[in-house]
C-alpha positions as CSV (number, residue, x, y, z in Angstrom):
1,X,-8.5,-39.5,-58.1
2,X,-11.8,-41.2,-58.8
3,X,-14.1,-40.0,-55.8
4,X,-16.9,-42.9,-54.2
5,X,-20.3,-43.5,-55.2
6,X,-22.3,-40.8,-52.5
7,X,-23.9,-42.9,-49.6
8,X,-27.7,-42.9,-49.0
9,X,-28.5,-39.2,-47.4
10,X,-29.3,-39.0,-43.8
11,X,-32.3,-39.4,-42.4
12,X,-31.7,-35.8,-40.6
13,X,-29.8,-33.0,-41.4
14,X,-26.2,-32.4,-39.1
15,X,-23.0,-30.9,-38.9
16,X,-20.1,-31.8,-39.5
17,X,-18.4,-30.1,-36.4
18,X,-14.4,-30.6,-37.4
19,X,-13.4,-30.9,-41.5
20,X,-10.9,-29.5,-43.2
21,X,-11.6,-28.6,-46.4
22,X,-8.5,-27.1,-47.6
23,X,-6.6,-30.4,-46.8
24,X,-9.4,-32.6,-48.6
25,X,-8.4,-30.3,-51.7
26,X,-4.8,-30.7,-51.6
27,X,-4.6,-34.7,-50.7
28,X,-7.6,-35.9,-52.7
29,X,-7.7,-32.4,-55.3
30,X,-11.9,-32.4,-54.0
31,X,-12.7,-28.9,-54.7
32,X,-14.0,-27.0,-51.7
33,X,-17.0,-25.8,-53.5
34,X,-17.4,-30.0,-54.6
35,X,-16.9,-31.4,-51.2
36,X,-19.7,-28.6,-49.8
37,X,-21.9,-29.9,-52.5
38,X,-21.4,-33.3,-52.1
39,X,-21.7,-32.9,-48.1
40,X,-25.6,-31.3,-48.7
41,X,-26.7,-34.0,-50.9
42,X,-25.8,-36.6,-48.3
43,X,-27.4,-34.2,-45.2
44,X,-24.4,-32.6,-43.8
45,X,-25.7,-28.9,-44.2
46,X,-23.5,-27.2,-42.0
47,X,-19.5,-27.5,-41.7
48,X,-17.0,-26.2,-39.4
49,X,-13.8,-25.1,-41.3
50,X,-10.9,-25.8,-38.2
51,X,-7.9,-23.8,-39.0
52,X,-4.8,-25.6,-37.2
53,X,-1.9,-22.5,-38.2
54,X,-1.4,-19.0,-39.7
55,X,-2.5,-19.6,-43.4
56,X,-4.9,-22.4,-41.8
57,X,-6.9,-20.1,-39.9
58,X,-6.7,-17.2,-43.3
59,X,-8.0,-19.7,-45.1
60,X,-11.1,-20.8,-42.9
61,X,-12.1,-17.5,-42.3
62,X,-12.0,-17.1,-46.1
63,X,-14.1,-20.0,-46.4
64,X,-16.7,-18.7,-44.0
65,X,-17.1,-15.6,-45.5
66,X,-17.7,-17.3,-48.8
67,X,-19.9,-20.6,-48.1
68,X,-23.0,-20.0,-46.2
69,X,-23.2,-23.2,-45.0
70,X,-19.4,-23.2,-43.6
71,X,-18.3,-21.3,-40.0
72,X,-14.8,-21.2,-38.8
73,X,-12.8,-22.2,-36.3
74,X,-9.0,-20.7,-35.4
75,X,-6.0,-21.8,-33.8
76,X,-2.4,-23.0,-33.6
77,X,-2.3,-27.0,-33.3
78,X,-0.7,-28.0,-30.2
79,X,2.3,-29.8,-32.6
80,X,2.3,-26.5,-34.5
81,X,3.1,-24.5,-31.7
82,X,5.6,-26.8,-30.2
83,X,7.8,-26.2,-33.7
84,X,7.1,-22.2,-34.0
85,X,9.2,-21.1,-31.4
86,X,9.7,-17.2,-32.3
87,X,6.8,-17.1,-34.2
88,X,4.2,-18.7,-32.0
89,X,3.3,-14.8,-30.4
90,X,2.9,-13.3,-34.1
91,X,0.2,-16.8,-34.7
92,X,-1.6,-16.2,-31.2
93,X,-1.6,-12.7,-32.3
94,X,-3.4,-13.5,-35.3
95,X,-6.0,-16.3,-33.9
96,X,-7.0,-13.5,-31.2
97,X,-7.3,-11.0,-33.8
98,X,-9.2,-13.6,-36.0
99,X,-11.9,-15.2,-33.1
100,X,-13.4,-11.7,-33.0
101,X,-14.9,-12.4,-36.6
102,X,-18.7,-13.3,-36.6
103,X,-18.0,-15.9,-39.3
104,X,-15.4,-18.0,-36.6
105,X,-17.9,-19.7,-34.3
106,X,-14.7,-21.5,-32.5
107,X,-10.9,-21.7,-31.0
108,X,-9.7,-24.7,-31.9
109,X,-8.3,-27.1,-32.6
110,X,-6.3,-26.5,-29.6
111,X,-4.7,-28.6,-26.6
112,X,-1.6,-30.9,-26.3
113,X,-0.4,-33.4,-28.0
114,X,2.3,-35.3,-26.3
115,X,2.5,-38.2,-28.3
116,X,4.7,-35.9,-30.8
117,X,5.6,-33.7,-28.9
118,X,7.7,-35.7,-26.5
119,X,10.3,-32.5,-25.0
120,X,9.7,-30.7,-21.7
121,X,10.4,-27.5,-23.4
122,X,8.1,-28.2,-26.6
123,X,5.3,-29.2,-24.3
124,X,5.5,-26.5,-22.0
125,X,5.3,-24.4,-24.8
126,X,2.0,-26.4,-26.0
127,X,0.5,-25.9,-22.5
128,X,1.3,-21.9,-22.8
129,X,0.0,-22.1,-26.0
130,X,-3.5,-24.1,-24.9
131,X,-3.9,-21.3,-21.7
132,X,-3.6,-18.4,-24.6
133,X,-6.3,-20.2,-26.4
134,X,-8.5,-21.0,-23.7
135,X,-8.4,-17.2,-23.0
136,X,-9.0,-16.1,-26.4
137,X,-12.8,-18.0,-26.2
138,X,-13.5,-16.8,-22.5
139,X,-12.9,-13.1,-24.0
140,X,-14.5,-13.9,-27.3
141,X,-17.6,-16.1,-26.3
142,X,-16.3,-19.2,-28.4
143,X,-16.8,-22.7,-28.4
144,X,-13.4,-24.2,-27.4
145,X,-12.1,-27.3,-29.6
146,X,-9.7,-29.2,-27.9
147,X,-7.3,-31.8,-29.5
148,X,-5.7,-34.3,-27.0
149,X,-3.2,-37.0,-27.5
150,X,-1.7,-38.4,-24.4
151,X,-2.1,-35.4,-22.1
152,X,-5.1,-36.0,-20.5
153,X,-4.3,-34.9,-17.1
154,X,-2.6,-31.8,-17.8
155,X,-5.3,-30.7,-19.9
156,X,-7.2,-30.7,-17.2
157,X,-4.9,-29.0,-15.1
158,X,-4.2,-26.2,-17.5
159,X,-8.1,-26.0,-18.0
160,X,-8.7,-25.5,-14.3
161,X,-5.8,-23.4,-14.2
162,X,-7.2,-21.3,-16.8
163,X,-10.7,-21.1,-16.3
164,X,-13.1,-23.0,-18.7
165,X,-15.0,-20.8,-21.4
166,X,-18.6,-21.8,-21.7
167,X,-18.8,-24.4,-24.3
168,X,-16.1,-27.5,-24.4
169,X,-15.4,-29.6,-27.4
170,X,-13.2,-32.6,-26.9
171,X,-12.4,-33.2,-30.4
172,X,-11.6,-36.9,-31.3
173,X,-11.9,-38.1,-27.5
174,X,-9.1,-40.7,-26.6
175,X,-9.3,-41.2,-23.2
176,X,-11.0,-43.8,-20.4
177,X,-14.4,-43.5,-18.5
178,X,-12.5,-41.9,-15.5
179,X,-11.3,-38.9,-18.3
180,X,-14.4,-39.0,-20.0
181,X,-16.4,-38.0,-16.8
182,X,-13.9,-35.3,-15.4
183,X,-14.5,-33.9,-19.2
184,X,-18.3,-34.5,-18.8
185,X,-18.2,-32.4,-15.0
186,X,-16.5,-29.7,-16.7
187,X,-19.0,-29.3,-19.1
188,X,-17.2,-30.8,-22.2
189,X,-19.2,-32.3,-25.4
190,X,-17.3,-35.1,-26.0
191,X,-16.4,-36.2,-30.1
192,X,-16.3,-39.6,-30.7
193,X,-14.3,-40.5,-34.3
194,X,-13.9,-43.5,-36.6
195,X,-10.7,-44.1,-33.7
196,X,-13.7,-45.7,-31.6
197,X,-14.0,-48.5,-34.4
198,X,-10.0,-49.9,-33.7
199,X,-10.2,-53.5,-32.3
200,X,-8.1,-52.4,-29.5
201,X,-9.9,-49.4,-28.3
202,X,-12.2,-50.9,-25.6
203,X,-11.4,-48.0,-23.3
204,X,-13.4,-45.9,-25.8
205,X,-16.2,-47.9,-26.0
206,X,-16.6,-48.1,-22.4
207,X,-16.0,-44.0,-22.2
208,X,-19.0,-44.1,-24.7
């Protein structure tokens, strides 16, 4: 695949806060190494490597430990944990074991995603799932990355539930103004994506 003329850079250096380097590699076959390059020319000179499952979260770790310029973040996806079923406790296990690195800065991505996950039993299993991680950064002192998709108001029930940690992500923010400042009380940094761009996402632009 013939990669895109590199934009102008920056005019200041920032981070890219959410990437995923390993699935850049196998959709597009952009080398890690490559895309890190190619990131610093442009003024992105510091990248967060989110692992969403087992070999995910190996591999950001890995890539941590590797690239200077690259910090991890670890976690099961909220989809990802709906489908485990007997081996979600051995993947909690291992993100647990895994947030007590120095090179992973972050838990996360995690959350609920109801829009896939459409079953009372496989998003129960999401919201056990989200408490678990929410734990792992109180216990840890990690930033918390949270993915959302048409749960808003149980994440906020299983985050007050829970106990917030510290420092809030909301990755990829797709709620109103009323969600956005319930977020915003609890602390939450809130990620705007290209999603904010679609003709028919007003609500976004007014959460904005």
């Amino acid at each position: 695949m013939e990669l895109p003329d590199l934009p102008d850079p920056l005019p200041v250096p920032v981070v890219d806060s959410h990437c995923h380097l390993d699935s850049t590699q196998a959709n597009s076959g952009l080398e890690p190494e490559e895309a890190i390059r190619r990131a610093a020319d442009v003024g992105v000179t510091r990248i967060v490597q989110i692992g969403c499952d087992p070999e995910g979260c190996r591999w950001a770790v890995e890539a941590a430990e590797l690239w200077p310029s690259v910090i991890a973040g670890v976690a099961i996806h909220p989809n990802d944990a709906a489908r485990m079923g007997a081996d979600l406790m051995p993947g909690l296990e291992l993100v647990q074991t895994l947030a007590q690195q120095p090179r992973v800065r972050a838990v996360g991505e995690t959350g609920l995603d109801y829009y896939r996950t459409r079953d009372a039993a496989g998003q129960a299993v999401q919201q056990e799932a989200f408490a678990a991680h929410i734990a792992f950064a109180k216990t840890h002192d990690k930033t918390l990355v949270i993915h959302d998709r048409d749960a808003h108001d149980d994440i906020l029930n299983v985050l007050d539930s829970a106990g917030q940690p510290a420092r809030i992500v909301m990755h990829c923010f797709s709620g109103d103004d009323q969600f956005a400042r319930a977020c915003l009380d609890r602390g939450a940094y809130l990620s705007f994506a290209g999603t904010i761009t679609f003709k028919n996402n007003d609500h976004l632009r007014d959460a904005s």
